[in-house]
ROSENU-163439 format. One record per atom (N, C-alpha, C, CB): residue in one letter; atom name; x, y, z. Coordinates in steps of 0.2 Angstrom, whole numbers, m for minus. Glycine has a CB too. Example, Ala and Ser with C-alpha at 12.3 -4.5 7.8 and 13.67 -1.06 7.14 Angstrom:
2
+---+----+-------+-------+-------+
| r |  a |     u |     v |     w |
+---+----+-------+-------+-------+
| a |  N |    66 |   m28 |    39 |
| a | CA |    62 |   m22 |    39 |
| a |  C |    66 |   m16 |    39 |
| a | CB |    57 |   m22 |    45 |
| s |  N |    64 |   m11 |    35 |
| s | CA |    68 |    m5 |    36 |
| s |  C |    64 |     0 |    39 |
| s | CB |    70 |    m3 |    29 |
+---+----+-------+-------+-------+
//
This chain:
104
+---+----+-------+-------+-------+
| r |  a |     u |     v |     w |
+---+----+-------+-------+-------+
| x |  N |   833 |    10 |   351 |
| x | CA |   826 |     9 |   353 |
| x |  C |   825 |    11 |   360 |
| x | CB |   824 |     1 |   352 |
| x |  N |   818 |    16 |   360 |
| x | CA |   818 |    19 |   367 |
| x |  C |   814 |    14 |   371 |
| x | CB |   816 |    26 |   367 |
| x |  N |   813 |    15 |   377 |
| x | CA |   808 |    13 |   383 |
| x |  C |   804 |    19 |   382 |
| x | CB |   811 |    13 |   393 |
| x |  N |   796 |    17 |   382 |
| x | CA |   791 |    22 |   384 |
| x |  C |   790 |    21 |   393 |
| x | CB |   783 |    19 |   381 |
| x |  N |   791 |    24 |   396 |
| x | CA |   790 |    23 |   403 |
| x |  C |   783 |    27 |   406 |
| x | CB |   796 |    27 |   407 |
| x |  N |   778 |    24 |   402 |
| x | CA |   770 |    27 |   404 |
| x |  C |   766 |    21 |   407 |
| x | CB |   764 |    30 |   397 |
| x |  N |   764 |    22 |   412 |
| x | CA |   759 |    19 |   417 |
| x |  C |   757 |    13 |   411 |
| x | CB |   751 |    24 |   422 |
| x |  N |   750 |    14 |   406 |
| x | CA |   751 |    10 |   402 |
| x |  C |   755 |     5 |   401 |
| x | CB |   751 |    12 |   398 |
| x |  N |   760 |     7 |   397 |
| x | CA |   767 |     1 |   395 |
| x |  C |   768 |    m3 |   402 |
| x | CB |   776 |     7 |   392 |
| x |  N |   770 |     0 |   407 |
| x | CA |   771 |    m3 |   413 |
| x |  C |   766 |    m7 |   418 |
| x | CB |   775 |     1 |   416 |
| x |  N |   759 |    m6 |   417 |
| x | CA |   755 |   m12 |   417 |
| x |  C |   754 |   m16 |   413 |
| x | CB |   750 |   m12 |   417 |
| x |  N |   754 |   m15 |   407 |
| x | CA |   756 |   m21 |   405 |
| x |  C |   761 |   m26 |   401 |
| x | CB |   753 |   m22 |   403 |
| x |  N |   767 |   m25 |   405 |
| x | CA |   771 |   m28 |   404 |
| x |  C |   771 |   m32 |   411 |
| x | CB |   776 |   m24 |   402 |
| x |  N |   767 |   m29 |   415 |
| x | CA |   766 |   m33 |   425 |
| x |  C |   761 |   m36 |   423 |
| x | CB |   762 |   m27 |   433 |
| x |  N |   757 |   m35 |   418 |
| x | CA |   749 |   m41 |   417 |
| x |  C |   750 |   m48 |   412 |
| x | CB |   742 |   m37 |   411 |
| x |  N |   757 |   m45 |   409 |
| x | CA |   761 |   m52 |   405 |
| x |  C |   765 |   m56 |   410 |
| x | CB |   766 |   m50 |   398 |
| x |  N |   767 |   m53 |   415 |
| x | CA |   771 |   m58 |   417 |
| x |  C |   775 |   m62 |   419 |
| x | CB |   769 |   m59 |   417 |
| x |  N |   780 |   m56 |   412 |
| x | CA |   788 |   m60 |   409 |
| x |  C |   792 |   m51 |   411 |
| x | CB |   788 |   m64 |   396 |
| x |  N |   798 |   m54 |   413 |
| x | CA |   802 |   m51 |   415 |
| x |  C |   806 |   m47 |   409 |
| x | CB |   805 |   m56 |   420 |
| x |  N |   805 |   m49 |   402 |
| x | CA |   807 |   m47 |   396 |
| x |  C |   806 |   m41 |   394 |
| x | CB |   805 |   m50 |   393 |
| x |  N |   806 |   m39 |   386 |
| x | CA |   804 |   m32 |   385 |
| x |  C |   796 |   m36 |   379 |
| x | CB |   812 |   m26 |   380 |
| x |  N |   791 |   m31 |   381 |
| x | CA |   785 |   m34 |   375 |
| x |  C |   784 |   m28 |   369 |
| x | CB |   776 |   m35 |   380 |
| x |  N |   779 |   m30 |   364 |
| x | CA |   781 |   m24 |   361 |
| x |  C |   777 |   m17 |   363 |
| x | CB |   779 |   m25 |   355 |
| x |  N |   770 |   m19 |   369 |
| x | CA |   767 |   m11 |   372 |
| x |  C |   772 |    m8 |   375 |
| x | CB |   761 |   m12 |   377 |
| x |  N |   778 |    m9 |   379 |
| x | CA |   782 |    m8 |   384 |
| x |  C |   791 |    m5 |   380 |
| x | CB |   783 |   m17 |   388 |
| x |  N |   789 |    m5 |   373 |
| x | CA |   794 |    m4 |   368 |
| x |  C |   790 |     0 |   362 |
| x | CB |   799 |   m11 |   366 |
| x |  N |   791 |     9 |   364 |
| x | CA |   790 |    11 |   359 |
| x |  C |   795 |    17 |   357 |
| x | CB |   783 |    12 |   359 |
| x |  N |   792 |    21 |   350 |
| x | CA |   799 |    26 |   351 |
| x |  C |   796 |    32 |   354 |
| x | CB |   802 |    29 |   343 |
| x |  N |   801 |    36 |   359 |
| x | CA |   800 |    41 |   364 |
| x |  C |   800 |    47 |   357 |
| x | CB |   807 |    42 |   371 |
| x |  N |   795 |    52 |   357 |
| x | CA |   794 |    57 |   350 |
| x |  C |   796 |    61 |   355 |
| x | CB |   787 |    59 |   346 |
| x |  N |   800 |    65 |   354 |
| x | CA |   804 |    71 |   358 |
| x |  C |   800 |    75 |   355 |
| x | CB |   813 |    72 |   357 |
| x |  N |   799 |    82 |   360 |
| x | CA |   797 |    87 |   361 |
| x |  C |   797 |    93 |   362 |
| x | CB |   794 |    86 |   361 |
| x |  N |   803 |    93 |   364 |
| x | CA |   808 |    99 |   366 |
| x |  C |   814 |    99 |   362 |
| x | CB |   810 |    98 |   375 |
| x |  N |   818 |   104 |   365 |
| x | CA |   825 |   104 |   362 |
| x |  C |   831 |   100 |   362 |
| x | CB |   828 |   110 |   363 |
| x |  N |   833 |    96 |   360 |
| x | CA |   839 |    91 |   359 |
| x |  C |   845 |    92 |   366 |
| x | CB |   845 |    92 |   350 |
| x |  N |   847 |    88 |   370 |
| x | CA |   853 |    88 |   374 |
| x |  C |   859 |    92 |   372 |
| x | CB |   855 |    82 |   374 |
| x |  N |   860 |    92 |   363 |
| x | CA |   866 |    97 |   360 |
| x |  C |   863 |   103 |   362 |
| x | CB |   869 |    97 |   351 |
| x |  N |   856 |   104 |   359 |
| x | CA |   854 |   110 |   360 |
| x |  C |   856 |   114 |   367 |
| x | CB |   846 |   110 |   360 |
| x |  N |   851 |   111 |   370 |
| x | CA |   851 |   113 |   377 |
| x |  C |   859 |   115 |   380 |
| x | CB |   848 |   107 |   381 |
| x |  N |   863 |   112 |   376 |
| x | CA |   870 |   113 |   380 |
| x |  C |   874 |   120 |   377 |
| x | CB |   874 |   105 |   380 |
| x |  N |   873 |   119 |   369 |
| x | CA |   872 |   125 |   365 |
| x |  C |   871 |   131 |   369 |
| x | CB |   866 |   124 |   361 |
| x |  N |   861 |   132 |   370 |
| x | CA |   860 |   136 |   375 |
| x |  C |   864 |   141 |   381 |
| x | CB |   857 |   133 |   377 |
| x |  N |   864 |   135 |   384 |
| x | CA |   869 |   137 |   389 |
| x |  C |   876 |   138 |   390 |
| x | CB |   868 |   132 |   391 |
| x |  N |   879 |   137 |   385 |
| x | CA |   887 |   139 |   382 |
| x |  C |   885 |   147 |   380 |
| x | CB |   891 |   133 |   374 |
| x |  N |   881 |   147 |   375 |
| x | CA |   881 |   155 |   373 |
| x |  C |   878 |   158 |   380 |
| x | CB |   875 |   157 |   367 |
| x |  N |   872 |   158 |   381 |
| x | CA |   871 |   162 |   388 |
| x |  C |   876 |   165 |   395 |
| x | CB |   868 |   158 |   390 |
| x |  N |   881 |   158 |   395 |
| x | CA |   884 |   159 |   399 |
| x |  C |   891 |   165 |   395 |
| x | CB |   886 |   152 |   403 |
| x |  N |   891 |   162 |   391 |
| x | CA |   898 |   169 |   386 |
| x |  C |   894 |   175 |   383 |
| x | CB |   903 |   165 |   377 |
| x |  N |   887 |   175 |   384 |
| x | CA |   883 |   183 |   383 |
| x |  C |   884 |   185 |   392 |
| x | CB |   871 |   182 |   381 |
| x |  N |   885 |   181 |   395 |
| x | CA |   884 |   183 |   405 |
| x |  C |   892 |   186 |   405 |
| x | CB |   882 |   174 |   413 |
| x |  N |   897 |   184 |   403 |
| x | CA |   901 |   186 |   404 |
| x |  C |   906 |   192 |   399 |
| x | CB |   903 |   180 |   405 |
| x |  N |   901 |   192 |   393 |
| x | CA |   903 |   199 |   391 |
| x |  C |   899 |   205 |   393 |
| x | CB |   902 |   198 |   384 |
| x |  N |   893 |   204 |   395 |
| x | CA |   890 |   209 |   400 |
| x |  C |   894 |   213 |   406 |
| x | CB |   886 |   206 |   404 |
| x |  N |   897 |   205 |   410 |
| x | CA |   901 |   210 |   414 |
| x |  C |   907 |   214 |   412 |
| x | CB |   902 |   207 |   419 |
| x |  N |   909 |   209 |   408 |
| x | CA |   914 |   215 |   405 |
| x |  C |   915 |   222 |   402 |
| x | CB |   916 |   213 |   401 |
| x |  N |   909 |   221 |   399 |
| x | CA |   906 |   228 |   396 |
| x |  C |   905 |   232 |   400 |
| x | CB |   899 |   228 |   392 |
| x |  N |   900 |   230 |   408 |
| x | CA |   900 |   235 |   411 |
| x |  C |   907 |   237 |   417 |
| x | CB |   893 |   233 |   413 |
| x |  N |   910 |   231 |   419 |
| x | CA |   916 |   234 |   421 |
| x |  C |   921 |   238 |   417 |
| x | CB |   919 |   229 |   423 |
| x |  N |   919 |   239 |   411 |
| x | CA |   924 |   245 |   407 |
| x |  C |   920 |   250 |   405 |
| x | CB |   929 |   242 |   400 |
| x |  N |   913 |   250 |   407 |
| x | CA |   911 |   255 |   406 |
| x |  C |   910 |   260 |   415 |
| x | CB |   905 |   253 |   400 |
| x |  N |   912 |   256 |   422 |
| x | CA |   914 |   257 |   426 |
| x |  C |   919 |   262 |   426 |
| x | CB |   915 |   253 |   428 |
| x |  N |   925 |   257 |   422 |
| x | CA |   934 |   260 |   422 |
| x |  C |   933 |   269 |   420 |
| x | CB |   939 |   255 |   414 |
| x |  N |   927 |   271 |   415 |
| x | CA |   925 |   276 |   413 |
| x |  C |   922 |   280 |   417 |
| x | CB |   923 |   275 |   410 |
| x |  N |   918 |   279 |   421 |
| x | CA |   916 |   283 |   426 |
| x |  C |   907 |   283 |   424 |
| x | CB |   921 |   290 |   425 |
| x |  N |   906 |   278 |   421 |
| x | CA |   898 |   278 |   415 |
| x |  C |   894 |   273 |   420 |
| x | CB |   898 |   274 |   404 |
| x |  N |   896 |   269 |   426 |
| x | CA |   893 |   263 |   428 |
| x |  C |   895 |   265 |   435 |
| x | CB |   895 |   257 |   426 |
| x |  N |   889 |   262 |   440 |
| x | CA |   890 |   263 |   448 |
| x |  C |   894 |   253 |   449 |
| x | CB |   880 |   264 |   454 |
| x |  N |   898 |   255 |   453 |
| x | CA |   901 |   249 |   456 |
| x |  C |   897 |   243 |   460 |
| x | CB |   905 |   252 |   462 |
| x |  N |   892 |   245 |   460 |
| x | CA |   885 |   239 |   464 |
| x |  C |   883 |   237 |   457 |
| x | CB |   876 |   243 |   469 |
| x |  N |   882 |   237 |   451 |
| x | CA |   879 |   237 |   446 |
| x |  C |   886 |   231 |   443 |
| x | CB |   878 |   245 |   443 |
| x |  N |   894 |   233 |   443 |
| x | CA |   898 |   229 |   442 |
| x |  C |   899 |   224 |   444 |
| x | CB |   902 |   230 |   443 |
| x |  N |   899 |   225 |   451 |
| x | CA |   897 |   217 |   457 |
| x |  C |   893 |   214 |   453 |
| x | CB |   893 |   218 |   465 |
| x |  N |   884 |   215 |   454 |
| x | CA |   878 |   211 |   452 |
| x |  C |   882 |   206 |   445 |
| x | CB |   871 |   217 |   450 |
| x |  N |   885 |   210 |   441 |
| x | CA |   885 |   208 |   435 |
| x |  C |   891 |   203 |   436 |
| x | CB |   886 |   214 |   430 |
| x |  N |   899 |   201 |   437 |
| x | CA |   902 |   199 |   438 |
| x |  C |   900 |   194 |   443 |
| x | CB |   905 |   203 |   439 |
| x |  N |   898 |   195 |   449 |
| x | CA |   895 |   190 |   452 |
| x |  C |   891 |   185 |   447 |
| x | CB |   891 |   194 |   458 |
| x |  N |   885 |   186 |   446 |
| x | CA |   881 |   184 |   439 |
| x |  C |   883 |   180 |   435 |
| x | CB |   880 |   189 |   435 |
| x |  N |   890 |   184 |   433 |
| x | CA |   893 |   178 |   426 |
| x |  C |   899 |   174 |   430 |
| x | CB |   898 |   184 |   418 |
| x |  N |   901 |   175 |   435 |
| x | CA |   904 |   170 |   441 |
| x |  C |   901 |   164 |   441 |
| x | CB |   904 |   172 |   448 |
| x |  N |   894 |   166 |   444 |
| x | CA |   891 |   158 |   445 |
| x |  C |   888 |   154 |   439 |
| x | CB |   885 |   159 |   450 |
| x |  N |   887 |   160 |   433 |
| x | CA |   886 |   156 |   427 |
| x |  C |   891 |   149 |   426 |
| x | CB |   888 |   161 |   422 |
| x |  N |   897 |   154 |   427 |
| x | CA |   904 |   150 |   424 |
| x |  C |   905 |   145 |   428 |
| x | CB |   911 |   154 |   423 |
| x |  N |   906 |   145 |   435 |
| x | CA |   904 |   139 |   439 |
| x |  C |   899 |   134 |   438 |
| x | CB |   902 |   142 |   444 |
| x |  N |   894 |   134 |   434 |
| x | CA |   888 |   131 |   432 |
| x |  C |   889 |   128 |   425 |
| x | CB |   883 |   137 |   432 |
| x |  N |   893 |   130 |   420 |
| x | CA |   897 |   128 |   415 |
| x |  C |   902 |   125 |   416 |
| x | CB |   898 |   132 |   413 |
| x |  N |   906 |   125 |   420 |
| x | CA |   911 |   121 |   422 |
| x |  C |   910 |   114 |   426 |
| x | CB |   915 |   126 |   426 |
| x |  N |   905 |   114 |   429 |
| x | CA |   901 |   107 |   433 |
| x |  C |   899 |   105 |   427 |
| x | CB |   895 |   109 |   440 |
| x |  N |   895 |   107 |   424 |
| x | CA |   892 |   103 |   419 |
| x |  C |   898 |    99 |   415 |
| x | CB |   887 |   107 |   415 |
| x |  N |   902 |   103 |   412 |
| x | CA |   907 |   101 |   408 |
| x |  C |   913 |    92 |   413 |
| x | CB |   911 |   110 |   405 |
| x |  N |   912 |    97 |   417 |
| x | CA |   917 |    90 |   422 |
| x |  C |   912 |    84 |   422 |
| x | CB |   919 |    91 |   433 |
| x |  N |   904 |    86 |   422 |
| x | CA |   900 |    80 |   423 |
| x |  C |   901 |    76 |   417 |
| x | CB |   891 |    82 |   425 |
| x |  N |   900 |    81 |   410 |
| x | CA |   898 |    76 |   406 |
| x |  C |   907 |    74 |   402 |
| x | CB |   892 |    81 |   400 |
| x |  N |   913 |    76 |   406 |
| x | CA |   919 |    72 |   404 |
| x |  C |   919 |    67 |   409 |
| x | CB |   926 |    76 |   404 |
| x |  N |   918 |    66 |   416 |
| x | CA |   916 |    60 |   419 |
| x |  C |   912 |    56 |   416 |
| x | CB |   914 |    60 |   424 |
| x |  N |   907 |    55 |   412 |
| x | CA |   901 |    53 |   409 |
| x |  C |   904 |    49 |   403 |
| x | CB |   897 |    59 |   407 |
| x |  N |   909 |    52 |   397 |
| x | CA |   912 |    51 |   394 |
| x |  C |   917 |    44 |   397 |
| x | CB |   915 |    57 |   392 |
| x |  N |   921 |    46 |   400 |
| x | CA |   926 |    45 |   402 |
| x |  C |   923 |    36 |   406 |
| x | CB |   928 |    52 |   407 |
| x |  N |   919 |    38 |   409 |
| x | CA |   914 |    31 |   411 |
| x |  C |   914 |    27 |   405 |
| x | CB |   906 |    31 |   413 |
| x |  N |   909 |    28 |   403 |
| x | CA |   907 |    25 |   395 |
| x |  C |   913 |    22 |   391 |
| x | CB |   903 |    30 |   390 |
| x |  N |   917 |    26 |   390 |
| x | CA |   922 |    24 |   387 |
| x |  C |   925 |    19 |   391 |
| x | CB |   927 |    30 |   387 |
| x |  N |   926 |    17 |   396 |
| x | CA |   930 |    12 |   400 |
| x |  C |   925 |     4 |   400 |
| x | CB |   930 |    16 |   409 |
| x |  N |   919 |     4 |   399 |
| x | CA |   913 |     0 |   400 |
| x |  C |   916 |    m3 |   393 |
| x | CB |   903 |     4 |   401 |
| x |  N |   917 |   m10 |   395 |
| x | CA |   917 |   m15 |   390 |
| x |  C |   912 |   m19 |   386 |
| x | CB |   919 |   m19 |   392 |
| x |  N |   913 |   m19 |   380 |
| x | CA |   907 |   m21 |   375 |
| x |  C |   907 |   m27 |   376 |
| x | CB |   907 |   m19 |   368 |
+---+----+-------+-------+-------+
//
């Protein structure tokens, strides 16, 4: 069961006056975007599309077909991607790693 967290729900649960859950204050959240797997989905491919880029274009460098500023941009690019991918992933093994420990 989700929390609605709208001005509504949270007046009046302040106009009842109990510190509890009521049923305006408890409804189901209708998701409207893409799911958390998604989103992380997303972001795994993107960052391993950023990092075949640069690879592609660093060997097409090695060839003599690419300028060296063009290498950087791209490498740099999928650096910070993977930096960005790697925080996230420590965040959500801490995350784990919490929850796991929290006694039922």
């Amino acid at each position: 069961m989700a929390v609605d967290f709208t001005i509504g729900a949270l007046s009046s649960l302040a106009s009842t006056g109990k510190t509890g859950t009521t049923a305006a204050a408890t409804s189901v959240v209708r998701q409207t975007g893409p799911s958390f797997a998604e989103t992380l989905q997303n972001v795994a491919q993107g960052t391993i599309g950023e990092l075949q880029g640069a690879e592609r274009i660093s060997l097409q460098a090695l060839s003599g077909e690419a300028d060296i500023r063009d290498v950087t941009d791209a490498v740099m690019s999928a650096e910070q991607k993977l930096q960005t991918a790697i925080s996230i992933r420590d965040k959500i093994v801490t995350a784990f790693l919490e929850v796991s420990r929290m006694q039922i």
